[in-house]
Structure formats: structure tokens, C-alpha cells
C-alpha positions, -999 to 999 in steps of 0.1 A, spaced: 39 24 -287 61 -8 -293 66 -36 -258 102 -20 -265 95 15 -261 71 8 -230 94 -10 -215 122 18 -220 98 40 -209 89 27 -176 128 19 -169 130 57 -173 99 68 -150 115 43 -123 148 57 -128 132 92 -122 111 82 -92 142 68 -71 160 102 -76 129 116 -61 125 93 -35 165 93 -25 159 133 -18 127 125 -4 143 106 24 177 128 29 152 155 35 131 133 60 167 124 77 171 167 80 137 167 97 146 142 120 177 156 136 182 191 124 153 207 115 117 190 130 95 215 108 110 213 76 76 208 53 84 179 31 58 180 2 41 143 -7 52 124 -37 22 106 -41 -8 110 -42 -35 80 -26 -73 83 -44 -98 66 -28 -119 69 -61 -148 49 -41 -147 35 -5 -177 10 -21 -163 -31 -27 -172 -63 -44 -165 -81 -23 -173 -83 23 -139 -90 37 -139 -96 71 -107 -71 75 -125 -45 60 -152 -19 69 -158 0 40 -181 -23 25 -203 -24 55 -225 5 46 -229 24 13 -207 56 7 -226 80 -13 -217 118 -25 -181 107 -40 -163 129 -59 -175 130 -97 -159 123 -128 -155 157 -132 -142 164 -101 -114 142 -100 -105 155 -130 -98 190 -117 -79 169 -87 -59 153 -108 -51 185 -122 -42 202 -91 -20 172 -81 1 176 -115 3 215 -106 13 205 -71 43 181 -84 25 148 -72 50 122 -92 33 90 -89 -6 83 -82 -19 55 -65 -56 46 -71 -75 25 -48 -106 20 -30 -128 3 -16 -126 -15 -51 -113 13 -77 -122 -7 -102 -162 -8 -98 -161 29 -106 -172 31 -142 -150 62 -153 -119 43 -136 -97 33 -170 -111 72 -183 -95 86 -148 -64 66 -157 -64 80 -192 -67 114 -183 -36 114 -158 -14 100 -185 -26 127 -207 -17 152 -176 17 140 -177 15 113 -147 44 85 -155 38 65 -128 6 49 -123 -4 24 -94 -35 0 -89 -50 -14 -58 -74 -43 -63 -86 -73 -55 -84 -85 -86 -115 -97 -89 -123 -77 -123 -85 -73 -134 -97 -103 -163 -76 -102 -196 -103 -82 -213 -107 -50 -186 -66 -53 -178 -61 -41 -214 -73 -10 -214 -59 -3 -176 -28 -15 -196 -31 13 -225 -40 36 -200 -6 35 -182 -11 19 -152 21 0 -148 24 -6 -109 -2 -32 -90 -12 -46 -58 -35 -75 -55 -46 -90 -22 -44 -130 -15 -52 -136 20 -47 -178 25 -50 -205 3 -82 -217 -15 -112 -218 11 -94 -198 35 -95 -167 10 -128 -169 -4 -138 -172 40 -120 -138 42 -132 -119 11 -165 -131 18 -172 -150 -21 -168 -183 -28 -145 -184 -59 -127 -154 -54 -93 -171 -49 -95 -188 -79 -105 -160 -99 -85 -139 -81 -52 -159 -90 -59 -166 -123 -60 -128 -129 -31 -126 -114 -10 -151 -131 -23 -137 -164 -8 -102 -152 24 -119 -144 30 -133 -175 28 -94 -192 49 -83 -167 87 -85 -184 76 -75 -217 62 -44 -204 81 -37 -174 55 -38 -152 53 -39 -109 33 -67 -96 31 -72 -57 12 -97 -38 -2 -85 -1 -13 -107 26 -31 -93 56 -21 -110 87 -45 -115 112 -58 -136 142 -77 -158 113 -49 -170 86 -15 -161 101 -8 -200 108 -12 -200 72 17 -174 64 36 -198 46 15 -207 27 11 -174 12 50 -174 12 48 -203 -8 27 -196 -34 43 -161 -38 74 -181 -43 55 -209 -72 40 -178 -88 76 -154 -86 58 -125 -77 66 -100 -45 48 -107 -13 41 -83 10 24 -82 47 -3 -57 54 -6 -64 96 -42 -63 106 -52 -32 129 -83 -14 135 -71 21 138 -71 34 99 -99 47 85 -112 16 69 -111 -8 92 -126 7 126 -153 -20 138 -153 -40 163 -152 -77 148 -115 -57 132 -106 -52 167 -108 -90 171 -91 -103 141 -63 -79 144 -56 -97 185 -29 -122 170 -16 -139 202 20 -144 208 14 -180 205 0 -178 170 32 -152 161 61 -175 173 48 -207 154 40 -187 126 75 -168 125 93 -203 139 85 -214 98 87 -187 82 125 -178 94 131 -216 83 113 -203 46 134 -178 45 164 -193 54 163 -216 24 154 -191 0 146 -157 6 139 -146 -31 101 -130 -33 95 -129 1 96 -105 26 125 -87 47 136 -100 80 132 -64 92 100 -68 79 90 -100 99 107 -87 125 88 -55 130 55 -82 121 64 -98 156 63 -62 176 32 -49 157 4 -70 176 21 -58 205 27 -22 199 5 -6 172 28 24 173 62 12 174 77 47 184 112 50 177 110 38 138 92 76 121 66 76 98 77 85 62 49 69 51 27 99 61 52 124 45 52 102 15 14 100 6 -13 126 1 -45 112 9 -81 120 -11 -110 104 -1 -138 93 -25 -158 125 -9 -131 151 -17 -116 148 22 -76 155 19 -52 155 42 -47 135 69 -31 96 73 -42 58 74 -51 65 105 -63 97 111 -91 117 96 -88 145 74 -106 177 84 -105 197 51 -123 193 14 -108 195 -20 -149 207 -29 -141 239 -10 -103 243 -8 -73 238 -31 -51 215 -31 -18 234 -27 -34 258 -2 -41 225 19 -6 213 17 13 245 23 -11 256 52 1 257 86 -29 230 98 -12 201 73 21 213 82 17 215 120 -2 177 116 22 161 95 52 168 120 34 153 144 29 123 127 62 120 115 76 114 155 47 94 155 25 116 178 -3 94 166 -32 70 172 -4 42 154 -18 16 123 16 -4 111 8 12 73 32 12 53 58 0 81 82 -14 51 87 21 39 95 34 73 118 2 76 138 12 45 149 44 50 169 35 84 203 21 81 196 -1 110 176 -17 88 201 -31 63 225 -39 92 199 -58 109 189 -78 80 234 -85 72 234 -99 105 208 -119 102 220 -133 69 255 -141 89 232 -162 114 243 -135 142 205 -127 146 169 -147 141 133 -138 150 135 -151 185 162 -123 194 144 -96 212 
């Protein structure tokens, strides 16, 4: 396939997934205020293909002990299957670190030969070099997140490897450059927490030098791979740290808001370390996302635990039982344990949202306002 037919063809898979996603959330809107049990099925599907790492970030717990018993190749296979059967549209593979999983690029491979247009990766870029992004590349995979958390030292501190930022950008800067010829989706994250947020700006910076997306993961201890204690400390940003953090970046933003994140998005930022839940914005992000672990669990959110197995029940049968039903309108009025995942998406679906974010841009509003 020619640059010029790869590049028609993701324009078409994106056109495709926002008519999805447009119905997805008039639906959502129906299950707010008319009809609270409406089952909305999941668009995508998140694979924790292993909950193993590369790296020891201090944010992170998976890489504390040593998951064994994860799903084969051949049994993500037959998931993969049962997700196309399901409707899944778009598939998001992470980990852990997806990438240490030998049959990864194969598991990519097989869902473009299922049918799956859109594609997403989750790494930390470590092993995304020129040579293994080619074949991820031919694969399909056109949609990626890599994590920078600070500049230089600071990053290679929180990941736990000296050299990992460098490496880590240079990867990324590499993928950048393909990224108009072959329409691809590149997004930055930054997880804020008690460690680096005086060095938000940073990060807003260089997202900014590099013209890539930035977005804030907020540090919490309440999803399923970051429950330990020395999490519970990091994620204790003071109010201090928040309003000289935010004090810049509003003044970043100000002067040139391209890359960067919302001011909704800041804004819910400066509730989050205050109210994990954040009750009256609903979570679409758990209607969104199907979740399957690296040991076949399903169902469930970021942070709460499935309780049934795609090893001994299907995948449809999961979704349309009463038991995922039942627990997915419950975490949709956020009758949950709370995590902040995904807040961005909940953001964007709420007309509030875009008013909040004209009225800021009229100087009517700034991050001080309660």
C-alpha cells in the first residue's frame, strides 16, 4: 500500500470512528436523563497483553512482582476474534509494557487481518526504535501514546533507568517525523504527581518544541495498577504545589495554547487531588472501554476489578449479562471507588465544557476561579 493510500485510509477509519463515537455519546446523554439502564455496548476494547514492564516507575505497580499465567498467543487470538464478533471498533493495546511480549507485532497483524481499522499503542517507548516501529507500522497500528514524565534526570528518576529519556525521545521524534505521511496519532502523556508537577511546564514545553499532543494522566492509587502505598504518596499533590504549578501554566497557555492541554482539562487537574471522584461530571470512559487483562479477566474499570474470565466465559455473554450491565450503570453516575482516568473524555462530551473553555479564552474565567 502506497503513503497515499495509507494515509486515505486512516482519514477514512477516523472519519468512521467519530460517527461511532458522536452516537456513542447521544446515547450516553439518553442514559443520563431519560433512560439510566440503557446498556451502551463498548467501542473499544483495552488489552493488557502483559501487566510485566521494562522499566520500575515509581507511579507504577505492575512491575513490582512478576505476573505469570497470561493469556497465550493463542488465546488472544480467539479474543480478538470475539471482540470483532462483538463490534469492538478500535483496539487499544497496552500493558505493563505491550511491547516485551514477543507475539505483540503478530497480535497486531492478526487484528488487521480480522478487520480492526483502528489500532492503538501504549508504551513507553523504550523499544519503539526505527527498526521494531516498522513492522508495528505494517501491522496497522496507527494511534500511539508514549509517556515523558519531566525533563532529562527527572524522567529517567521516575521510570527508574538512567537514559530512558533520551531514548525515549529520540523514539519519539523519529515517530513524529512519520506521522503526516502516514496519517498517524501521536500523543504525549505526563503523569502528574507530588514528584514533577513543578515541572509541568516543562513538559508543556517540550510538547510544544517537539509539536506533538500532550496529555495529563493525574496520579491516583485507586486503578488497578497503581495500588501501593509509596502511590498513595506520590499521588498527595498539595494545593501549594497545584497553584504554582497552574499560576504558569495558565500564563503557557495564554500565549499559545496549540499542543497543549484544555483549560477544562487543567481545570478538572486542580479538583482531582482534592476529589478523586469528582461526582457530578459521568464516566463515559467506562462505557467507552472494555477491559482484558493479561490473565483473561474482563469486565470491569481502571479502578475496579473484574470478576469474570474470557478462559471460561464469552465475551458477548459477559457484556450483555445483567452483572456488566447492572455494574456499568453504576459506574457511569460514578457510584465508584473514583481514579480521574480518562477525565478528558468525560470532559468532552459535556457542553459545559466548551462554554467553560469560550469563557476562558474571553478572559471572563482563569484557574483561580473556583
Amino acid at each position: 500500500m502506497s503513503a497515499g493510500q495509507t494515509l486515505s485510509r486512516a482519514r477514512t477509519v477516523r472519519a468512521r470512528d467519530q460517527i461511532a463515537l458522536a452516537r456513542f455519546f447521544a446515547e450516553l446523554t439518553v442514559k443520563e436523563h431519560i433512560w439510566p439502564t440503557l446498556h451502551v455496548r463498548p467501542l473499544v476494547a483495552e488489552l493488557f497483553l502483559t501487566d510485566n514492564c521494562n522499566l520500575k516507575c515509581v507511579s507504577c505497580a505492575c512491575w513490582r512482582e512478576t505476573t505469570t499465567d497470561e493469556l497465550t498467543t493463542s488465546e488472544w487470538k480467539d479474543v480478538l476474534g470475539q471482540l470483532r464478533e462483538l463490534g469492538i471498533l478500535k483496539l487499544n493495546f497496552t500493558g505493563g509494557e505491550a511491547l516485551i511480549r514477543r507475539d505483540a507485532i503478530g497480535l497486531f497483524d492478526y487484528a488487521s487481518e480480522l478487520g480492526f481499522g483502528s489500532l492503538h499503542l501504549n508504551t513507553n517507548g523504550i523499544l519503539l526504535s526505527p527498526k521494531r516501529l516498522e513492522p508495528i507500522l505494517d501491522a496497522g497500528v496507527r494511534s500511539f501514546n508514549i509517556s515523558i514524565d519531566g525533563p532529562g534526570a527527572l524522567h529517567d528518576e521516575i521510570r527508574g533507568r538512567v537514559g530512558a529519556f533520551e531514548r525515549t525521545t529520540r523514539h519519539l521524534r523519529h515517530l513524529i517525523g512519520l506521522r503526516d505521511p502516514l496519517g498517524l496519532k501521536v500523543r504525549m502523556n505526563f503523569t502528574v504527581m507530588r514528584t514533577n508537577v513543578h515541572a509541568l511546564c516543562d513538559v508543556m514545553r517540550l510538547a510544544q518544541e517537539l509539536e506533538v499532543r500532550l496529555y495529563l494522566n493525574l496520579a491516583t492509587d485507586r486503578t488497578f495498577l497503581f495500588r501501593h502505598q509509596e502511590i498513595s504518596e506520590l499521588s498527595r499533590v498539595t494545593e501549594e504545589q497545584l497553584q504554582a504549578a497552574l499560576a504558569e501554566a495558565e500564563t503557557l497557555l495564554r500565549a499559545d495554547r496549540r499542543w497543549l492541554p484544555r483549560f477544562s482539562d487543567l481545570r478538572y487537574m486542580r479538583g482531582h487531588f482534592s476529589d478523586v471522584i469528582q461526582r457530578d461530571l459521568p464516566c463515559a470512559e467506562s462505557q467507552l472501554k472494555l477491559m482484558v487483562h493479561s490473565r483473561g479477566e474482563i469486565g470491569g474499570c481502571w479502578g475496579h476489578d473484574p470478576l469474570l474470565n474470557v478462559r471460561t466465559t464469552r465475551v458477548r455473554e459477559i457484556v450483555d449479562g445483567a452483572e456488566y450491565r447492572d455494574e456499568h450503570a453504576r459506574l457511569f453516575r460514578k457510584d465508584c471507588s473514583g481514579c480521574g482516568s480518562n477525565y478528558s473524555l468525560n470532559l468532552r462530551w459535556r457542553p459545559s465544557t466548551y462554554v467553560r473553555d469560550a469563557l476562558w479564552r474571553a478572559h471572563r474565567l482563569t484557574l483561580g476561579d473556583p
